[in-house]
N, C-alpha and C positions, 0 to 999 in steps of 0.2 A: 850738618852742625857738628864743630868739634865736639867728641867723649871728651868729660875731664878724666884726667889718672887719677887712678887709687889711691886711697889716701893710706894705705898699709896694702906693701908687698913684701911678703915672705918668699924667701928665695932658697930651698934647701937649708933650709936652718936648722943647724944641731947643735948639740952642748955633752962634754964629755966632763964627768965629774971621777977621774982615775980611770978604773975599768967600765964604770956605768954609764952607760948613756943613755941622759934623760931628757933630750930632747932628738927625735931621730928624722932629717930632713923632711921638714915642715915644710910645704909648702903653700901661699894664701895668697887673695888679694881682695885687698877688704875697702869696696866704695866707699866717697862721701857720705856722708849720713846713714851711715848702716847699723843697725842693732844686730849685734853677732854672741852669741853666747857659745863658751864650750862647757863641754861636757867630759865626763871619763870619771872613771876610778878611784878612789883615791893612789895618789901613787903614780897617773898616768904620766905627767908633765905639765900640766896645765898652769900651775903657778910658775915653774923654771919660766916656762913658753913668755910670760908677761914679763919676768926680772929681763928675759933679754930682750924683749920691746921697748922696756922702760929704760935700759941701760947699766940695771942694776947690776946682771952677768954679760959676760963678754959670750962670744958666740967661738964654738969652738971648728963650724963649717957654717956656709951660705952669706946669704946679705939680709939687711933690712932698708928698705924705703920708703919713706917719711914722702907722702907727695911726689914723688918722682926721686928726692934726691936721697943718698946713699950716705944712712946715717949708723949704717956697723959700729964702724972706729970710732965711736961719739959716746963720751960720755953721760948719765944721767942728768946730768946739769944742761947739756946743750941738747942734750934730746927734748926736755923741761922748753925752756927756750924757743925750741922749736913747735912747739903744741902739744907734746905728751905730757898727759898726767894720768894718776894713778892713788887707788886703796889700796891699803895692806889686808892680809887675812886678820893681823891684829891691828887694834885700835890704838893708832899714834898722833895723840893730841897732848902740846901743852897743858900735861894736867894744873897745874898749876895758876894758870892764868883762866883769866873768863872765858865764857864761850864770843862773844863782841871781839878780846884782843887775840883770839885764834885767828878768826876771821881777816879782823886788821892786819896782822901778822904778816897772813899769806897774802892778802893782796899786795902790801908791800914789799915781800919779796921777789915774786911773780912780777913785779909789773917794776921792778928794780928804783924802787923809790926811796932813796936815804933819807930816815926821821932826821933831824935837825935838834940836838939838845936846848929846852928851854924855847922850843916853838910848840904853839898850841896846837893842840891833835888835832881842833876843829877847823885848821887852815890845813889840812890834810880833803877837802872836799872830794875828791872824784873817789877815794879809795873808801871814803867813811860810807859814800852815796853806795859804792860797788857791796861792802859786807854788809849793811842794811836789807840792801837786795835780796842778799842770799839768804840772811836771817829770817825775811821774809817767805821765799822761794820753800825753805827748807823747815817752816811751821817751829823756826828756834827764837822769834822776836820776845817773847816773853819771858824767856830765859836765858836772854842776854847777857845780865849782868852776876851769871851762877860761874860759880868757880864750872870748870869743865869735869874736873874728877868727880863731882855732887851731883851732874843731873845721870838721867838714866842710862843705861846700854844701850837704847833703841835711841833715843837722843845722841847719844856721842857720837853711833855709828851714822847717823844722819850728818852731824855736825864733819865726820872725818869726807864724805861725800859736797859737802858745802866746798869744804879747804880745797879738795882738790877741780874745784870749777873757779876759783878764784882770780885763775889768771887766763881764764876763756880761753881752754883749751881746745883745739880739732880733733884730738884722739883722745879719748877718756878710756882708763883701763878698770874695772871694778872688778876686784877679787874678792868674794862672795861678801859682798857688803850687808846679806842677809841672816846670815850666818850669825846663829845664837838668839836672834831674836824670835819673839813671841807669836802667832800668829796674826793676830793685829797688827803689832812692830811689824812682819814682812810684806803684810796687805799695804800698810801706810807705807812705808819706802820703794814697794812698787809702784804705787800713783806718782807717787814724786817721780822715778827714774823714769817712766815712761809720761810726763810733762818736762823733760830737758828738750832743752831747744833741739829742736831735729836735725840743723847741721854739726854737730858734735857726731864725730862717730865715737859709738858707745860698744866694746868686748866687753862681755862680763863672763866670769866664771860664777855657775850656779849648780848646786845639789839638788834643789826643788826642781823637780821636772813640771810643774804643774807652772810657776815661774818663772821656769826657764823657756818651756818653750808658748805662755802666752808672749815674753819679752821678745822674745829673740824674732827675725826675718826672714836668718840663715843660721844655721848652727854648724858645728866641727867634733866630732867627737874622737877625742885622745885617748889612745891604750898603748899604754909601755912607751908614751915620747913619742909615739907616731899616729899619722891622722889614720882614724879607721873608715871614717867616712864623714861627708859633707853634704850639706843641701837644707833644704826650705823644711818646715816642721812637716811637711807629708811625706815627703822623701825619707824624712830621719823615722819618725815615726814607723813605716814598712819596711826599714831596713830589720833584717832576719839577724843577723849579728849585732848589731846594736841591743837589740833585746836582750840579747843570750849574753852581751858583758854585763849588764844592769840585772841577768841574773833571774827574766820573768819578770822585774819591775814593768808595771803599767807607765809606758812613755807617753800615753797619749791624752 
């Protein structure tokens, strides 16, 4: 039986910002359906490592491959396009509009659908069916109709995870979507992230070890831009360096 190819390979990936360099060849290959979580430092590279996944930064050595094909020279928009999407560390939502016309929003830009002036939103069917869903999916139906800047932290940061599922992504990037929230808010956004459909392959970057490694399958752990080490939450776990960058942190 044919392997399918990875649905992300990292090929020596580096990124040079003047004399620093914050990302120091990287190298990964991350199956269909995989829950991968990194770890590190603050400081390590972890967020750089996703701007060049996403597209955001340009890659200053290596390649990147999207399913087999070679999507370096590609900008954020075609990389988008192609099934990446992504959270920010901060929370970027039309404040301004409801949490309903966020949703609507990205469906219709994701799925490249032109509103038509003075046609009724309700002959927009598959797209109004598709944010329902997520409103649904993501325990935001009842506060549908709340401006986005009015409902809570823990709500937005749910809502900015909604948007970026909107145009049924294969590569889902979450940079710490947990982050700031309460302990309830990160118990509740963990049951949600671990009910996304299981072929989405899902990175996240997470501070909670306790989170990070019930989510994760495989972890990577970054220091100074480069991998220190990789493997299953046992491997990382007994790794004798890992410990000692976290500092005596209980990883297990």
């Amino acid at each position: 039986m044919k392997q399918s190819a990875p649905c992300l390979v990292l090929e020596n990936l580096s990124r040079d910002f003047g004399g620093l360099r914050a990302v120091d060849k990287v190298s990964l290959a991350i199956q269909p359906g995989e829950r991968h979580v990194f770890i590190g430092p603050n400081g390590a590279g972890k967020t750089t490592l996703f701007n060049l996944i996403s597209g955001e930064v340009r890659a200053t050595e290596g390649r990147i491959l999207l399913s087999g094909k070679d999507v370096t020279g590609l900008g954020p928009d075609r990389r988008a396009a192609l099934g990446i999407a992504r959270t920010f560390q901060i929370t970027n939502l039309f404040s301004q509009l409801t949490v309903s016309e966020n949703l609507l929003l990205a469906c219709q830009a994701l799925e490249r659908t032109k509103f038509v002036m003075h046609r009724p939103l309700s002959s927009y069917g598959h797209l109004l069916e598709r944010s329902r869903s997520l409103l649904q999916e993501f325990e935001l139906s009842e506060m549908s109709g709340q401006l986005a800047k009015n409902i809570s932290y823990g709500d937005q940061r749910k809502l900015e995870v909604a948007l970026s599922l909107a145009g049924r992504p294969r590569l889902l990037l979450l940079d710490e979507p947990m982050a700031g929230l309460s302990s309830s808010e990160t118990h509740s956004m963990h049951l949600l992230l671990q009910k996304l459909d299981p072929a989405i392959t899902i990175l996240l970057i997470e501070h909670d070890m306790d989170v990070a490694f019930e989510f994760a399958e495989q972890l990577t752990v970054l220091h100074q831009g480069a991998v220190l080490a990789q493997g299953d939450k046992e491997e990382i776990r007994a790794n004798p360096i890992v410990q000692e960058i976290y500092l005596g942190a209980d990883v297990g």
